[in-house]
N, C-alpha and C positions, 0 to 999 in steps of 0.2 A: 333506582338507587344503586344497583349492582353494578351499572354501567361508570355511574357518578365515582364509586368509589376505584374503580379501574382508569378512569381518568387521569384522579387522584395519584392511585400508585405510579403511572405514568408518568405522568408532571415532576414527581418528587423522585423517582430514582436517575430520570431526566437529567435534574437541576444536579442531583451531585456525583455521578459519572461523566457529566459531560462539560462542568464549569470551566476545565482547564485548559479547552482548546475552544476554537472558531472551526467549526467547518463550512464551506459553501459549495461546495461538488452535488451533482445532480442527483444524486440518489441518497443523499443524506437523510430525509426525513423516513425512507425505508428501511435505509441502514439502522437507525438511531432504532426506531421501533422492533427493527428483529431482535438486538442488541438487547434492549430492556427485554424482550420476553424470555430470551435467553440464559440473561446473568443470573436470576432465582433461581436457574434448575441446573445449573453448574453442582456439581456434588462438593461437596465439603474437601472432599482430599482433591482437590485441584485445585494446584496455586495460581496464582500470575506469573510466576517465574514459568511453571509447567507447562503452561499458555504459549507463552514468548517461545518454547522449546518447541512447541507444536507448532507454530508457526511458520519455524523457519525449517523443521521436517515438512514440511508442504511443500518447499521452497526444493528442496533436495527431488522432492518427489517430482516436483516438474525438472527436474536436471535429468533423472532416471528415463522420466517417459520423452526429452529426449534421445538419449543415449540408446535405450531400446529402437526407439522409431528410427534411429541410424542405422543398428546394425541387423534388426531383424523385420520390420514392418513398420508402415506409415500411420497405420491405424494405431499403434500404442503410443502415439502421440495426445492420443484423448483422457490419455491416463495423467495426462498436464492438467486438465480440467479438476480434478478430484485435487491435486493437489494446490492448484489453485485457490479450490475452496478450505483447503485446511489451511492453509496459510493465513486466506482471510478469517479463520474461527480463530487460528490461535493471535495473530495479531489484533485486532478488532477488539478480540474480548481480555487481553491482559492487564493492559492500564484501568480497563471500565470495571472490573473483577477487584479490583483494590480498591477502587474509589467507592464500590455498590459493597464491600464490607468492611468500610473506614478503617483501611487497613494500606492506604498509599503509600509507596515511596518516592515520591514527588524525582527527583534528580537520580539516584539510581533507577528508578525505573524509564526515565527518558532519558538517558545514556544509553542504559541496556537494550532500548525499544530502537535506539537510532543501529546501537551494532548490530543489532539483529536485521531491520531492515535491510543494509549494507550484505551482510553476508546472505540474504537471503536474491536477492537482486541479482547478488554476481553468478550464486548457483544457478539462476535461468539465464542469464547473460552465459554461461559457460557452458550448460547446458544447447542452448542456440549455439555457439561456436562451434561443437562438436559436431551438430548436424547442418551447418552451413556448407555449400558445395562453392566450389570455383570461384574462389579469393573474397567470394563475399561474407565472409568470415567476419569483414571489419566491421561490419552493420552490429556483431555480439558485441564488439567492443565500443562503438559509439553509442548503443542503448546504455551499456552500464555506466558510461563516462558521464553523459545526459543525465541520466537517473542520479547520478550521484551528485553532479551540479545542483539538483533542483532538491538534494538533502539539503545541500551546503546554504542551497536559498532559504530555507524555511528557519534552517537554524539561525540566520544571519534576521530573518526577518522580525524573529524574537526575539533576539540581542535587542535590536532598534527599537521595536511598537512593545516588546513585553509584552505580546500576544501570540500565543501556539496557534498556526494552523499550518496542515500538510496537505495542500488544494492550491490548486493552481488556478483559482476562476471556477467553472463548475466541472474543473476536471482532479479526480484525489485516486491514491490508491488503487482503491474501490473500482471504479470507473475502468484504469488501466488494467486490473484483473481481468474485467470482463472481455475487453480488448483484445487482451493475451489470449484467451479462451476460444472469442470470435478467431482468430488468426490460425487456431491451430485445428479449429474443426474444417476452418476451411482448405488449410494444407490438406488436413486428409481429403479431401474430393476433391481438390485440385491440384496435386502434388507441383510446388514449385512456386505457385505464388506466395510461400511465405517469404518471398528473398522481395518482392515489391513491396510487399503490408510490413516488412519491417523495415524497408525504406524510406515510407510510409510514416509510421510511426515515431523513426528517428530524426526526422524532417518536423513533424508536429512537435514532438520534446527540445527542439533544438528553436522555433519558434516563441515556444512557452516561454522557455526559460530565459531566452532575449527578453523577451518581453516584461518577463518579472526582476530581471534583473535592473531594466530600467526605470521601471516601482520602484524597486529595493534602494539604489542610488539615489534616487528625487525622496523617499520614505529620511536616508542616511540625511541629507542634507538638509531636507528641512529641521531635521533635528537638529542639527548643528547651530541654524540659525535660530531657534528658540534660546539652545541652550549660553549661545552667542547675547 
């Protein structure tokens, strides 16, 4: 019975923290369910906005523990990791913290969720630059470029279908935190491959977003021809 009714709670704060977007990235059904066990025990004086602010000090945080790993040790690049995660608490949980106490603000808060991403992005985009060695610097600036392209995509892809998702196939966010995480734990034991794994990775984003962009165009057009 106990279990039936935890089900239940499941299903139903499920259905209305999460009706507003599509996601398909690979770790969604873990995400989704940390998320639900999470938003009940959020405290009362934590807002959503509060959220989005934590978020994007996460974002800051891995700029710090690059900046540290530049000037003083390779090892406090792991201090990216912690921030990573707070990034994903406060991001993850701020739109879901509105909708779990019917308290949304539909359009300001995906405004403010997109500016926050964006600024949160370029702090580890800038972050990386600072610690980049021997011209390979531009790699900071074509993550953030990429990154920002595949904002541009999701927003455009909502315009068109009037369906939120920020997942590129079974790759979202999420996914790329972890990514970022793997990369930095392995600079530290290998000082120097982070200049290929974000070569790496900006070659992957730079596929992606080809790719989706070519969706988004055949998405565009078919519309036209409906509404033709």
């Amino acid at each position: 019975m106990g279990k039936e009714i935890q089900v239940e709670d499941y299903n139903a704060i499920a259905q209305r923290t999460f009706s507003d977007r599509k996601r398909t990235n690979v770790l969604k059904r873990a995400e989704q369910l940390t998320i639900v066990f999470l938003l009940p025990k959020v405290p009362k004086f934590i807002s959503p906005n509060l959220l989005t602010l934590m978020g994007t000090l996460g974002s800051g945080f891995v700029f710090l523990a690059f900046v540290l790993g530049t000037y003083l040790a390779d090892w406090y690049l792991l201090l990216g990791i912690i921030g990573l995660a707070v990034n994903w608490l406060g991001d993850s949980l701020d739109g879901r913290l509105a909708y779990y106490r019917n308290t949304p603000r539909r359009w300001y808060g995906f405004a403010l969720d997109i500016i926050a991403d964006w600024i949160g992005i370029v702090l580890i985009g800038f972050g990386y630059y600072i610690y980049a060695k021997n011209g390979t610097q531009v790699l900071a600036f074509a993550f953030v470029t990429l990154y920002g392209w595949s904002i541009i995509i999701s927003q455009l892809r909502y315009k068109i279908t009037n369906e939120y998702s920020i997942d590129s196939g079974f790759v979202g966010p999420t996914e790329l935190r972890f990514i970022i995480a793997l990369i930095l734990i392995i600079e530290v034991l290998f000082p120097g491959s982070i200049t290929y794994l974000a070569g790496l990775i900006t070659i992957a984003l730079f596929i992606i977003n080809t790719i989706d962009s070519i969706k988004l165009l055949k998405l565009g057009d078919l519309k036209d021809k409906n509404l033709g």
